[in-house]
N, C-alpha and C positions, 0 to 999 in steps of 0.2 A: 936427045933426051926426051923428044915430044913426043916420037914416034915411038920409042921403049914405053911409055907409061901408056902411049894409044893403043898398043898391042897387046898389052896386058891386059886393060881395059877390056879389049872385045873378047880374050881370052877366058876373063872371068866370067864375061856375060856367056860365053858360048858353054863353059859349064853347067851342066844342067845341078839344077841346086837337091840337098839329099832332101828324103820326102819325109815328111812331118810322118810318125805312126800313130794310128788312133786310137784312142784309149778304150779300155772299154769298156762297155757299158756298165757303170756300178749299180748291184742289186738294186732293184727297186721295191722295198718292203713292203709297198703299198698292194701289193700285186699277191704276198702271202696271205695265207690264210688265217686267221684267228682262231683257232680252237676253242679255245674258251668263250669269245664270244658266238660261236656259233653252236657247241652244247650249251650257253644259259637260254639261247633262241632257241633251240630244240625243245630243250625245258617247259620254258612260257608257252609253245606252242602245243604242247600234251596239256597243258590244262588247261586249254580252251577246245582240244579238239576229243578229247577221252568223255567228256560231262555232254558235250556235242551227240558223242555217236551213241551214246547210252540214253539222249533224250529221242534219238530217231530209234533206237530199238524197242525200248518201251513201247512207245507210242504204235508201233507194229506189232504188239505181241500180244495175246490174251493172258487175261487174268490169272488161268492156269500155268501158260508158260515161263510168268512172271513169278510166282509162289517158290514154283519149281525148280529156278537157277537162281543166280546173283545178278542177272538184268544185262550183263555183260554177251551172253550169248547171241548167236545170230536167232530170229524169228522165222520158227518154222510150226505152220503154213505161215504167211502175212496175214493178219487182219485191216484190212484198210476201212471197216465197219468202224474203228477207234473214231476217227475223223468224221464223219455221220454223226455220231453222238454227241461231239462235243460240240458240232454246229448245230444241230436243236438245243442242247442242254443250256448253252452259254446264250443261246441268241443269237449268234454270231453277226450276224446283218446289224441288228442296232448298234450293238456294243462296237461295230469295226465302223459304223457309222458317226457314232457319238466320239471316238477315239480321233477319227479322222478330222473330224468336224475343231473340236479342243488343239490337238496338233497342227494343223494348217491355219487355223487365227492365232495361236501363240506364235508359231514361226513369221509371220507377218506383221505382226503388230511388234515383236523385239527388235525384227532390221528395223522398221521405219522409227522407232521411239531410241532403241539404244547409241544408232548411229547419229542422231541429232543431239543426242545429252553428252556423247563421249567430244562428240566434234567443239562444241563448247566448251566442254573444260580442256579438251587440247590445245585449244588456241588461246586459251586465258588462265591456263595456268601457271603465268607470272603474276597474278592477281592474289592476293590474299582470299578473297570470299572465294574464289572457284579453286582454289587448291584446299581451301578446307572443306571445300564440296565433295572434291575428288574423294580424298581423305575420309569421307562420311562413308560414301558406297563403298570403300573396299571393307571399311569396318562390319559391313553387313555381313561380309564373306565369311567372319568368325561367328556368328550364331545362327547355334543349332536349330534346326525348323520346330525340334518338341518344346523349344522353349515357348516359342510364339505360338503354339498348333492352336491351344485352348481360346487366348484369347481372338485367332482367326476364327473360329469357327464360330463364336458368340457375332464378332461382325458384321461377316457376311451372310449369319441369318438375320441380322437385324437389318443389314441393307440390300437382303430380297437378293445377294448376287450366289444364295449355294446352288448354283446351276451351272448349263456352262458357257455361258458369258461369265459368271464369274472366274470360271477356271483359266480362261482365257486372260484376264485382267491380271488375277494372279502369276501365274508362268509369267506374262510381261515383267512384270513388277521383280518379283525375287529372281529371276535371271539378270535385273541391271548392274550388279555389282560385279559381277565375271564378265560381262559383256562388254560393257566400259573398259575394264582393265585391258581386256584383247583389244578393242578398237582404238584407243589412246595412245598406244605405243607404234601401232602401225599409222596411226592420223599425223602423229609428229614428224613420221621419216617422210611424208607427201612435203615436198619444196613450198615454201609459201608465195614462193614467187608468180606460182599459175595463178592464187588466189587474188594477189595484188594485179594482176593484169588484167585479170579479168573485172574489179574493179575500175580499172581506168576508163576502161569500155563502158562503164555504168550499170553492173551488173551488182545486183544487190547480194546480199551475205548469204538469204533465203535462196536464192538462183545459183551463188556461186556454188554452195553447198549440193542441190538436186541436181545439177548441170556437170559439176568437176569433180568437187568429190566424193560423191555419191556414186559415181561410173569407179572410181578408183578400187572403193573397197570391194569390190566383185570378191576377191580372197578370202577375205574376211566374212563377207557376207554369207560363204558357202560356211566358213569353220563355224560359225554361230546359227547358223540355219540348221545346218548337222545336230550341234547342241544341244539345242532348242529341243529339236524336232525326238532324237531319243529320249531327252529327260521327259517330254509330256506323254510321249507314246507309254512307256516302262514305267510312271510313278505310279504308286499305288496309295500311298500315305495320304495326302492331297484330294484324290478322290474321294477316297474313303471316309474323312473327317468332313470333308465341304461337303457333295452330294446328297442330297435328301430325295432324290426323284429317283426309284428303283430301274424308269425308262432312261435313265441318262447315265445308268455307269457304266464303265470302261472297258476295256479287254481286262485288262488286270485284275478290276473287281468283278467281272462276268467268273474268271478263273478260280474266284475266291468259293465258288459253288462246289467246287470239287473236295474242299476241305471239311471231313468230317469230323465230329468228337471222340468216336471208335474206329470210323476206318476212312480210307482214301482210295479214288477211285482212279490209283496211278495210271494206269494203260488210256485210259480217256481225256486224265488233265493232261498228260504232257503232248497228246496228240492237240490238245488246244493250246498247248505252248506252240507246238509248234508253227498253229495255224498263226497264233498273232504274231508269233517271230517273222512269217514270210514277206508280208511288204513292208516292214520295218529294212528287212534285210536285202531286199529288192531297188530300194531307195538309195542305201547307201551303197551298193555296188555300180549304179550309175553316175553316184555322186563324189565317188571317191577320189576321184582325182583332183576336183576344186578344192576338196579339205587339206589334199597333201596337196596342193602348189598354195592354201593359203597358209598353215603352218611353218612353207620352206619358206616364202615370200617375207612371214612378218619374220624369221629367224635371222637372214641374210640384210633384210632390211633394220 
């Protein structure tokens, strides 16, 4: 009987066993294509790029050529003379200097100030006084700049800042309610456990912060430096109300020369649009990828 069940035994082992078949692969929808969302992205991208190619046509065409069609034609001969005029007419040197000068102390003075006021109420907003802090700045978000415009302008000529250190001051200031909100939410998801450690070691709050998390927000620091750095380039509102020194305004308000009562001297402004669009637009194409890894970063985080 031993040997019958041992024989079996090896018998069954010696069958080779049937073979599993494999299934197969099911559809991976992820992999289709979206029509729909890929004509509303065609869409959005005709109206950024049609108002594009008709401000470089312009800006290439004479005055003639421009009467003559609907602006949409191609420019024949080129005038590249557009561009010459608008850099004597506007100034261009000062005004890209005075622009530059307001842009790079706003963007530098909002990381250093916004990233210390959001850091503080992130870490004590279980606090009554600092959550109703918090609560204060986003309130700012809902009023309108024409509300306050009058009483800014009375201010800062009373405190000698319609210049641009004041402009600077400003941009700081009314950027901290959006800034904070971006830095707040991504300061919470940083562990607090580096900060307690670092701590231990006898590292003060002032240190922890410049030392730990200060190196952290790099992401952050690019999305609000981007920010920053468009809104002070492109405002014009702002200038225009604060400024009293005809040597200190902006490409914006350089541009505001081309605006007449009876006529406009379309072919030459837009060619100085297009001149201050150029390191605006020079900037963030080397910048761009800090903006989208800080947007993905605070999304995911």
């Amino acid at each position: 009987m031993s040997s019958t069940a041992t024989i079996l035994a090896h018998a069954e082992a010696a069958t080779p066993s049937p073979k599993r078949r494999r299934r197969a692969p099911a559809d991976d929808d992820s992999r289709k294509t979206n029509w729909w969302a890929t004509a509303f992205i065609a869409v959005c991208s005709l109206t950024v790029l049609i108002p594009l190619y008709l401000a470089v046509s312009v800006a290439l065409k004479t005055p003639e050529q421009l009467a003559a069609g609907t602006g949409f034609e191609l420019p024949n001969p080129i005038r590249w003379e557009n561009f010459a005029d608008a850099w004597e007419r506007t100034a261009f040197p000062q005004a890209l200097l005075n622009t530059a000068i307001i842009t790079v102390g706003a963007v530098v003075f909002t990381l250093l100030t916004s990233s210390v006021v959001a850091y503080a109420l992130a870490r004590n907003s279980h606090r009554p006084f600092f959550k109703g802090v918090f609560f204060y700045f986003l309130a700012a978000l809902f009023i309108p700049f024409p509300i306050i415009m009058l009483p800014l302008v009375k201010q800062t000529a009373l405190l000698g800042l319609d210049n641009q250190v004041g402009m600077i001051i400003l941009y700081t200031i009314y950027g901290l309610s959006l800034n904070i909100f971006i830095y707040s939410a991504y300061i919470r998801s940083i562990p607090i456990e580096l900060e307690e450690a670092a701590r231990v070691d006898g590292a003060s709050t002032w240190r922890v912060f410049w030392q730990i998390i200060f190196p952290l927000l790099t992401p952050m620091n690019a999305t609000v430096g981007i920010l920053t750095c468009v809104w002070a380039w492109n405002d014009f509102i702002m200038p225009l109300v604060v400024l009293t020194d005809p040597g200190a305004r902006t490409l914006p308000l350089a541009q505001y020369v081309f605006q007449g009562q009876y006529n406009t001297d379309y072919t030459t402004a837009f060619a100085s649009y297009l001149m201050a669009m150029a390191p605006l637009l020079i900037v963030y194409i080397f910048s761009q990828r800090w903006v989208i890894s800080g947007v993905t970063r605070g999304s995911i985080k």
